[in-house]
LORO-770692 format. One record per residue (C-alpha): residue in three letters; x, y, z. Coordinates in steps of 0.05 Angstrom, whole numbers, plus 5000, padded with zeros to 4 digits. Each point is the difference from the previous one (the first is absolute). Last residue first. Layout:
alaXYZ...
***
This chain:
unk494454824716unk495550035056unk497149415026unk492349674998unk497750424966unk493049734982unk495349964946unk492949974989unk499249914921unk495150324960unk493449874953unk495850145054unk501749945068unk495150205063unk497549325016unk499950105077unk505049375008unk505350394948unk499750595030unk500949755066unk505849534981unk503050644978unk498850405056unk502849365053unk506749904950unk501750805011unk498350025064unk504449405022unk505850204951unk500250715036unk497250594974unk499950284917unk501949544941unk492249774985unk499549944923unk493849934957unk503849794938unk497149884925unk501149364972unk507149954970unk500050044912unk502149444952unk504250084937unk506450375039unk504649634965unk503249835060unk494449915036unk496949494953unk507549694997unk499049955074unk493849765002unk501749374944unk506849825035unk500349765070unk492850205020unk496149634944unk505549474981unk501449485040unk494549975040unk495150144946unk503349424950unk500049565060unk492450135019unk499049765070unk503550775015unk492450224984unk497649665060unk499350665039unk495550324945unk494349595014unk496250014943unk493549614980unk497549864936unk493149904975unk497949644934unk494150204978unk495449454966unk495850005067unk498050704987unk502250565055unk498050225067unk502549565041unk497650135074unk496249315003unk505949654968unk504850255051unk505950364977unk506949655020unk503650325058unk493850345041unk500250475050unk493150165032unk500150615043unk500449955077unk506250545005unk497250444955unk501850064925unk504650494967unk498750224939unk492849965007unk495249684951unk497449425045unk503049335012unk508249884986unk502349584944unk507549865025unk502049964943unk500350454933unk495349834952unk501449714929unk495049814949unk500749704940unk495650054945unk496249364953unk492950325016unk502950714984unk500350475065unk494150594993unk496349655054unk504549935058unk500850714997unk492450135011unk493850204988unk500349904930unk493150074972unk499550704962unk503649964938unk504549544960unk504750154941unk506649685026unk505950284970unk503849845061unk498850845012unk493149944986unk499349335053unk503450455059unk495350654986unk494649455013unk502349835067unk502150685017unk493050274988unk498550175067unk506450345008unk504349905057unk506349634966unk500950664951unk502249634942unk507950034979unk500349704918unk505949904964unk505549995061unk506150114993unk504750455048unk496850584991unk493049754986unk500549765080unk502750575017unk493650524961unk495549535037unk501849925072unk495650615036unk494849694959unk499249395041unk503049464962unk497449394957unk506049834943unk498349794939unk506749724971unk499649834921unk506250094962unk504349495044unk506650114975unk504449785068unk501650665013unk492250065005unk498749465041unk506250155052unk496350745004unk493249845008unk501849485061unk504550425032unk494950565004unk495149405025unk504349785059unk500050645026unk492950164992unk498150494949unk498949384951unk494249755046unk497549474939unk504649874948unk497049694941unk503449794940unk497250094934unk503349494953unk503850464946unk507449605027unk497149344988unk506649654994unk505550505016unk502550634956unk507149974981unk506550345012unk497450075076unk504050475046unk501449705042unk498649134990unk493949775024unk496349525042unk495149524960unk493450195023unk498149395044unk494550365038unk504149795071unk506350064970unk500850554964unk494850515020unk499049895067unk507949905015unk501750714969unk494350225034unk501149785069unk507950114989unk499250724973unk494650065066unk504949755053unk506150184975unk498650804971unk498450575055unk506549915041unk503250114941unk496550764996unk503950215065unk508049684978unk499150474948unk503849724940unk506550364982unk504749425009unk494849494962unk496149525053unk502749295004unk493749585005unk499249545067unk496249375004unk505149534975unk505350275049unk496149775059unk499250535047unk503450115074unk496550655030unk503250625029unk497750635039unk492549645002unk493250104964unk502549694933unk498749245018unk505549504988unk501849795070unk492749885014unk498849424966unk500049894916unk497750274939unk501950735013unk499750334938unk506750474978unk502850654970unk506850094990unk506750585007unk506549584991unk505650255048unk502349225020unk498849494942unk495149794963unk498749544938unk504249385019unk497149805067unk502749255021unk502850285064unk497350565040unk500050714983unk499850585054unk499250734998unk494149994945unk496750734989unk492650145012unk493249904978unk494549515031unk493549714990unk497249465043unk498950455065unk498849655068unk504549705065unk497049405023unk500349935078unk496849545011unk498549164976unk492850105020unk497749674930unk502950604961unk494949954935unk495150505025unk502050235067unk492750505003unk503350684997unk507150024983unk499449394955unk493950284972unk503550644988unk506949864973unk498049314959unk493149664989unk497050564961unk503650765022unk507050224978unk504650445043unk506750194956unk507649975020unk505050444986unk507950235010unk502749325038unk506349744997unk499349264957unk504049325020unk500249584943unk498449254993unk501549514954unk504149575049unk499550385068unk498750715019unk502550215073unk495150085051unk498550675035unk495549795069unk493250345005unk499350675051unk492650135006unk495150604968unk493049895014unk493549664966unk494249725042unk493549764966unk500849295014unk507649915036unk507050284984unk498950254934unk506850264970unk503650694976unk506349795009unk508050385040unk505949664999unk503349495033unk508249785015unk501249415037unk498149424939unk497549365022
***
């Protein structure tokens, strides 16, 4: 066990968060060790439901929270060819608590970190693993669309089939749009509020409906070339009776974007909550298994991000930053903006040290 600690961000018990002292470990094969800059606060089944309700932790406390991070790598350990000591990254906490971004220094493994350019705000990469990798990972392995080469030479199978992305102004939707059009997909309709629209064309999408409007459904069908009126009543309907489907899990009950501590979590949709045809074929995603996927593991962080970064072909999500007060009030405003539903479109990020 290692003598010297540093300071995490970390859920001690249900519903109690605090600042503690957690030992410094050294990386090991494949590993790196990472100095902190910033960390985000995500809600669903990770920051805030762990925080609040132990989700996933099993009463095995303290975990420390935050699977995003930016910062600079001080220590390499062996087997890691691509960095080295000085390099600025972003990374996605896959594993236990010594990876997480919330802390002074976290031990990652070197296949889910992406060398950052030298010029690259360390602020905005906090923004990118999680949702790049959900999308990135949506897209081309759990629909099967054969995962691309930047910049295409030539336009993929079916690259005029309308594609739907529904809550593009989320996170994880602006990263969808974006991968699908750098990958030559012509026909992205993307369903945002209108705040979102003039982005979303911006970085390639064919058609951005206003996600609110009564006529969404049918304004959906038009833009797939569709010529229906006046009975879709829903997403579920406009999907083609041979589509896929893909839904980010958990499914949680109700409409809000972050459930209550007694709401229904489900990880496979139940039949009497499905809303679409039989012939539909639904896909769930779990973006935590995407390292199950050698090509993904491999390649996604290591090499394809950072040459996307490099070539500066794929844009941050927008920051809501915290960088003034302590590390404790800093991490307990975020995770209450985040738990109160007041994000839209951004990411809650945190410094978590000055560099």
């Amino acid at each position: 066990m290692s003598s010297q600690t540093h300071l995490a961000f970390a859920t001690t018990a249900v519903g109690t968060t605090s600042v503690i002292q957690v030992p410094t470990l050294s990386p090991g094969p494949g590993e790196v060790m990472v100095k902190m800059a910033f960390s985000t606060v995500i809600p669903l089944n990770l920051d805030t439901y762990m925080a609040d309700y132990g989700r996933n932790i099993n009463g095995e406390y303290p975990v420390v929270l935050g699977f995003n991070l930016s910062g600079v790598v001080e220590a390499v350990g062996s087997g890691v060819a691509d960095l080295q000591t000085g390099d600025k990254v972003c990374a996605f906490a896959t594993t236990r608590s010594k990876a997480k971004g919330l802390q002074e220094r976290a031990i990652i493994q070197s296949s889910t970190c992406a060398k950052l350019p030298d010029n690259y705000s360390l602020e905005a990469a906090a923004t990118i693993p999680d949702n790049s990798i959900t999308a990135f990972y949506t897209l081309f392995d759990c629909l099967g669309l054969a995962p691309p080469a930047f910049p295409i030479s030539v336009p993929p199978p079916h690259a005029e089939t309308p594609i739907l992305v529904y809550g593009a102004g989320a996170t994880s939707g602006q990263y969808a749009v974006q991968l699908l059009a750098l990958a030559g997909y012509k026909q992205v309709i993307a369903t945002a509020s209108p705040r979102h629209h003039s982005y979303l064309k911006s970085v390639g999408a064919a058609h951005v409906i206003d996600y609110s409007a009564d006529d969404m459904s049918e304004k959906i069908l038009l833009a797939a070339g569709k010529n229906r009126r006046g009975h879709a009543q829903s997403v579920s309907s406009v999907v083609s009776s041979d589509g896929v489907a893909a839904m980010l899990l958990p499914v949680t009950e109700g409409s809000k974007h972050a459930a209550g501590k007694d709401a229904q979590m489900w990880m496979e949709l139940p039949a009497d909550r499905n809303p679409f045809s039989d012939s539909v074929k639904l896909v769930g995603v779990r973006t935590l298994l995407y390292q199950q996927n050698e090509y993904l593991r491999d390649n996604l962080m290591p090499k394809i991000l950072p040459r996307l970064l490099k070539e500066a072909i794929i844009q941050p999500n927008r920051v809501r930053l915290f960088d003034q007060g302590s590390l404790q009030d800093l991490c307990q405003e975020a995770l209450n903006v985040v738990r109160n539903g007041q994000v839209k479109g951004e990411k809650v990020v945190v410094e978590v040290v000055s560099m």
